[in-house]
N, C-alpha and C positions, 0 to 999 in steps of 0.2 A: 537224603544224604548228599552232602556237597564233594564235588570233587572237582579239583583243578586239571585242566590236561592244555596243552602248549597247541596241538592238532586233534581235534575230532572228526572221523570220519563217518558220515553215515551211509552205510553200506560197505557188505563184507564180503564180494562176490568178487569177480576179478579183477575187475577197475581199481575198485574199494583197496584190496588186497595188494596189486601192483602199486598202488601208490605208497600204503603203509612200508613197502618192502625196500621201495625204492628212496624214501625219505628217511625210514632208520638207518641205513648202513649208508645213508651217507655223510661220511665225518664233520661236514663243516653245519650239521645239524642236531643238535643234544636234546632237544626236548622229547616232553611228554608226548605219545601219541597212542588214543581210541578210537577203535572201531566197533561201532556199532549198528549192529547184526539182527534182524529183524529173523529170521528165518537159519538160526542157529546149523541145523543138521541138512540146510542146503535144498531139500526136496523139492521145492517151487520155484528155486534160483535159478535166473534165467541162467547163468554160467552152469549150474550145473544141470541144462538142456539143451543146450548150445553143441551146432553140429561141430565147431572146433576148426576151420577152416582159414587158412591166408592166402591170399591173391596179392597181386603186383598190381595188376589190370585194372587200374582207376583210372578215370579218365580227368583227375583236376592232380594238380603239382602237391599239393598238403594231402591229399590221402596216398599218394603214393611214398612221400618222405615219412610219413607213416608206417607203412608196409615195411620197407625198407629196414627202418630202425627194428623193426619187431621182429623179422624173419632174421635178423642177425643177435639177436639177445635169446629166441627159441633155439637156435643153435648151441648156443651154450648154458640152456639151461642145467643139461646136468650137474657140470660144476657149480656155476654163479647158484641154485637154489639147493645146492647141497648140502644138509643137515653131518658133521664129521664124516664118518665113511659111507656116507649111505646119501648113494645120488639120486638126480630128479628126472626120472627118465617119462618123457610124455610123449614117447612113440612119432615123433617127427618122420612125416612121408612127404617127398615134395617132388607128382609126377605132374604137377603145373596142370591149370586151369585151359580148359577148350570151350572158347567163345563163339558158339554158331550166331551168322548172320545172314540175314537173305539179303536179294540185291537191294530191299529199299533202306538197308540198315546199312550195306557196304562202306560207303560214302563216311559213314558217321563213325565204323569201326576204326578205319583208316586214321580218322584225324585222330580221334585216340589213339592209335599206334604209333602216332608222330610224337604225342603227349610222353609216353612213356618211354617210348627210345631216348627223346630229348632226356631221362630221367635216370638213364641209365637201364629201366628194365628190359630183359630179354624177353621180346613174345614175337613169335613168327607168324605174318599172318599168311593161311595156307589156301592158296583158292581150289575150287570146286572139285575139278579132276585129282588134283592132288589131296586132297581129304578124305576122297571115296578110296583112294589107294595105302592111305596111310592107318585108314579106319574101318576095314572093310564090314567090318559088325555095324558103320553109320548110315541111313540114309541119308543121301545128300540130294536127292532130288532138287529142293526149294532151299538149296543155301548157294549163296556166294561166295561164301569162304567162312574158314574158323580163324582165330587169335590162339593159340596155343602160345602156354608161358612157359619157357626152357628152362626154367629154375627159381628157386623161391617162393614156391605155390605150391599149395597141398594141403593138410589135414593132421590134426593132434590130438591130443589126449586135453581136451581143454578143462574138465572137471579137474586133473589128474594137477594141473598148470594153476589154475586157482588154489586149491589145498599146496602145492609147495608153495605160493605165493606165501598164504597165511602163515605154513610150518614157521617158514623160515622170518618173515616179520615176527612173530611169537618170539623166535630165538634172541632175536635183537631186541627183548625189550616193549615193542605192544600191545596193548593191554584191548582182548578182545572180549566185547560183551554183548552178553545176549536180551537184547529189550526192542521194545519198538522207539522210536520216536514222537513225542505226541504233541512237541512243540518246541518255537524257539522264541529265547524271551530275548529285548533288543536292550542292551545298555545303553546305548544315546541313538539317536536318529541316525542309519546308515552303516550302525554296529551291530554284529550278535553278541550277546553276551553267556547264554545259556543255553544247552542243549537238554529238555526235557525230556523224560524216559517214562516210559507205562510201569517202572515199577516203583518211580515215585522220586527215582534218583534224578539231582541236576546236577551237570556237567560244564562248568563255566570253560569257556572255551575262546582260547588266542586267536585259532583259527577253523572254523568248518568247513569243510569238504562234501560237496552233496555229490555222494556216486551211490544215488539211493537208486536206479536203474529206471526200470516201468514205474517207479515209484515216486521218482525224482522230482516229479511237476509240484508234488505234494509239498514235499518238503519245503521247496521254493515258498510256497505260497505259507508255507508258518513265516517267512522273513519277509513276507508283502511283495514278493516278488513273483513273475510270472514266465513260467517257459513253456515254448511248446514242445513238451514231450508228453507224448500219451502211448500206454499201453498195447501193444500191437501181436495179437496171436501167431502163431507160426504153426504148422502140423509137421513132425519127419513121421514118414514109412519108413519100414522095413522089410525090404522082401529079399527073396530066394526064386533064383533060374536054371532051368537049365542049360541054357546057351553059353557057349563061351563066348567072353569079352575077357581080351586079351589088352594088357595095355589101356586102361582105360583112366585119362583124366578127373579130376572134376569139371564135370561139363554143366553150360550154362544155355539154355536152349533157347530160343526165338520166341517159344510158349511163355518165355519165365520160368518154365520147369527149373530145378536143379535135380546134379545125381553126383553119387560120387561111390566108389566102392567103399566095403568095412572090411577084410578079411573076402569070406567065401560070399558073402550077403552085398545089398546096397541098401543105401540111404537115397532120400528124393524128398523135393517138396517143390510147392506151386504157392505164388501169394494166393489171398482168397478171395473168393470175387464180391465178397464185400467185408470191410472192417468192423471189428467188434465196436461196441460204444467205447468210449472215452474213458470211462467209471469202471469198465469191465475185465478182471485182474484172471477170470476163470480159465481153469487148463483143459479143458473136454476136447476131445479129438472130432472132429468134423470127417467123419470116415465117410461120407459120401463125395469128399473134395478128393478120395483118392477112385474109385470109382466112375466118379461122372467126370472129371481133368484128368486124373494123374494119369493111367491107367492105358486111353486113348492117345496120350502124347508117348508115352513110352514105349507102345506097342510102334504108333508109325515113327519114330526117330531110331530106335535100336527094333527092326523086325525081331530080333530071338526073344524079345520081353513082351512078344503075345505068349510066351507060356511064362507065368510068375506065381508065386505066391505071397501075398501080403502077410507078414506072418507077427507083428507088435508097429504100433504106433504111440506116438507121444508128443502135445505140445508144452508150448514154452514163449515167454514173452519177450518180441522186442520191446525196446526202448526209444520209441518212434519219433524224430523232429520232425515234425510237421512242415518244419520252414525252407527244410533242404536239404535232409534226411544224411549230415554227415554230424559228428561230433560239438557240443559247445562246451570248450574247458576255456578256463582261465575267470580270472576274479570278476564279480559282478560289479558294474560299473559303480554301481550307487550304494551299495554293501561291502565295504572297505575288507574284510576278513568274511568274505563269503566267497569259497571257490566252486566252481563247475566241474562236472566231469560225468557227462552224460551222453542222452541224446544220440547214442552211435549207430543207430537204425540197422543194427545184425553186424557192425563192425565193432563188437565194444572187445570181444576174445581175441579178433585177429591183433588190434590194436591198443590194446592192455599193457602191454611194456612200453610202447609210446609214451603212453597217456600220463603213467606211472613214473615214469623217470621224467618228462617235460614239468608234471606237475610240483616231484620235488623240487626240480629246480627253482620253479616260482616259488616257491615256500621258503627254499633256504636260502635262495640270492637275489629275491623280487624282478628276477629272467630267465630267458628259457636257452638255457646252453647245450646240452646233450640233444635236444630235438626239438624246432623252432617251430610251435603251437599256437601262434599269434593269430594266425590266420582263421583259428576256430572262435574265434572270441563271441562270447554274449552281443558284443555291441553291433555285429554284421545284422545281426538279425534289425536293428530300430535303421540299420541302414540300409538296406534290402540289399546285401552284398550277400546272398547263396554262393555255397560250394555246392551246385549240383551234382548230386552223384542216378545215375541209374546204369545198370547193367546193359537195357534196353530205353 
C-alpha cells in the first residue's frame, strides 16, 4: 500500500517524538507527518532506558545553547505537553551536577568554567578544603576541587517525557506506525523518494527524518549514505545504603563513575572497559563491571557505600559518534530531503526539545530560529571540525 506523507520520521523515541511534536503545532507548518516506530511498546528503547538527566556543564558553546534551551522547555513541560486537563508532570529535580577533579584535571576544569560562565551558566567551582566541608559524606583526599551547577541540573522522568512527547503529537494530527524500516528507494540521484516498511507498506515521502537512534547508521546506509554512529552499551545499578547522604548532587567522578540519587535508592554507572562490536544491539547486563569498578570507586569516593546493596540492574544503548561524540542534525549535504538527528552520545534525552524544535524549524522555514543547530552539521565531520565533548 501506497501512502503519501509531507515528513516521515524514522524513529519514535524521544528525538523522534520531540521533533513530530514540535513540527505539528507549529502553524506556519500543515502537512502530513509519520512516525515510524520499530519497537512499538518501547521495551529496548534506548529513551525508555535512559537515566533522564540535564547538565549545563559542557565544555563547547553549541552543547551548552543546547542545555539551555531544553532546561527551559522541561520547565514548562506540564502545560506546553498538556493533553485538556490533564498535565505532563515528569518529576523535574534540579540539585545541579558535582564535577570532581584532581589537580591534573584542575587546569582543564577551570577553562571550562570560563566556557560556561561566558555562557551564562551558574557552576561554582569549589576547591578542596571547601568540598570536604560542604560534602562531608565526600572523600576529597585526591581532588582539587568540584564544579558544582547552582541550577539547571538534575534528573526527570525521561520515559514519562518521550510518551507526552508522542501523546500530545498524536493530538495534533501524527500518524504513528508500528513497522520496521527495510529501505529507502531514491527518486533521482540525491533524493529520497520512498520509505519501505517490513510490512510491505511504501511511504513516499517530502521529507525523512533519521532519529532511528543506535540504529541510525543503518538507515543512513539505505540512502548510500554513511555516519558514524554505532551502537554503544551502558549498564545503571541500583542499590540501597545505609549511610546517610544528605544533599547529594549528580556527581561525576574522576573514575568516570556517575551516581545520582532515586528517592531512598541510587543509580551509578561506569563506561566499559571495553566496547561492544559495532553489529551488537544486545541488552545483557555485565554485572561484573559492577563488582570489579563500580563497587571499589564507590566504597573509596563516598566511605558510607562500603555497606550497599545492589539490588536490579539494566542496560540500554547509546547512540555513539564516533567522530566527536556530540549530536549530527541538519540536512545531509548530498541528500537534499534527508535530515539528521542523531549521534547524541547519552545526550539525545537531555537534549530532545532542542533538537526538536531546531529541527522543525528547518523543515518549516529552511533555518534554524528558536535554537541555532548549525554547528552540529553532517558536513563538520568531511571537515574534521569536532565538537569535542568529554566529562574528563
Amino acid at each position: 500500500m501506497g501512502t503519501n506523507y509531507d515528513v516521515v520520521i524514522v524513529g519514535g523515541g524521544v528525538v523522534g517524538s520531540s521533533i513530530a511534536y514540535f513540527l505539528s503545532a507549529n502553524p506556519d507548518f500543515d502537512g502530513r507527518i509519520a512516525v515510524i516506530e520499530r519497537d512499538p511498546y518501547y521495551t529496548a528503547s534506548s529513551s525508555s532506558l535512559s537515566t533522564s538527566a540535564i547538565r549545563q556543564q559542557f565544555g563547547t558553546a553549541p552543547n551548552i545553547a543546547m542545555s539551555k534551551f531544553s532546561i527551559d522547555f522541561l520547565r514548562q513541560v506540564k502545560t506546553r505537553l498538556a493533553i485538556g486537563d490533564e498535565l505532563a508532570d515528569i518529576g523535574l529535580h534540579e540539585p545541579g551536577y558535582l564535577v570532581l577533579a584532581t589537580p591534573e584535571r584542575a587546569d582543564a576544569q577551570r577553562a571550562k568554567n570560563r566556557v560556561q560562565r561566558g555562557m551564562g551558566v551558574d557552576a561554582e567551582l569549589i576547591e578542596q578544603a571547601d568540598l570536604a566541608r560542604r560534602f562531608p559524606w565526600l572523600n576529597t583526599d585526591d581532588l582539587a576541587l568540584g564544579s558544582l551547577g547552582l541550577g539547571s541540573e538534575g534528573w526527570f522522568d525521561g520515559p514519562g517525557l518521550m510518551q507526552a512527547f508522542r501523546r500530545k503529537a498524536r493530538t495534533q494530527g501524527v500518524d504513528y506506525l508500528a513497522a520496521t524500516v527495510t529501505g529507502l528507494t531514491m527518486a533521482s540521484p540525491g533524493k529520497v523518494g520512498e520509505v519501505v516498511l517490513d510490512n510491505g507498506d511504501r511511504l513516499a515521502a517530502g521529507t525523512v527524518i533519521n532519529a532511528a537512534g543506535p540504529w541510525s547508521a543503518g538507515i543512513a546506509r539505505m540512502a548510500g549514505a554513511d555516519l558514524p554512529v554505532v551502537p554503544s552499551k551502558r549498564c545503571v545499578f541500583v542499590f540501597e545504603t545505609p549511610a546517610r547522604i544528605e544533599n547529594c548532587p549528580f556527581i561525576f567522578d574522576t573514575s568516570g563513575l556517575w551516581l545520582r540519587p532515586e528517592g531512598q535508592l541510587f543509580l551509578c554507572g561506569i563506561p566499559p572497559v571495553r566496547e561492544n562490536d559495532p553489529d551488537d544491539f544486545g541488552l545483557d547486563v555485565d554485572y561484573d563491571l559492577f563488582d570489579e569498578l563500580i563497587w571499589p570507586v564507590l566504597a573509596y569516593r563516598v566511605p558510607g557505600f562500603e555497606q550497599l546493596r545492589m539490588l536490579r540492574a539494566w542496560a540500554g544503548l547509546y547512540e555513539y559518534n564516533t567522530f566527536d561524540h556530540s549530536g549530527i542534525i541538519g540536512r545531509h549535504p548530498e541528500i537534499s530531503n534527508f535530515v539528521l538527528a542523531t549521534g547524541f552520545s547519552g545526550h539525545g534525552m537531555m537534549h530532545a526539545a532542542a533538537t526538536g524544535s531546531g529541527v522543525s524549524d528547518l523543515i518549516a522555514y529552511g533555518e534554524y530560529r528558536s535554537v541555532d543547530l548549525s554547528a552540529f552539521r553532517y558536513e563538520r565531520i568531511a571537515g574534521n571540525q569536532p565538537i569535542e565533548e568529554h566529562v574528563y
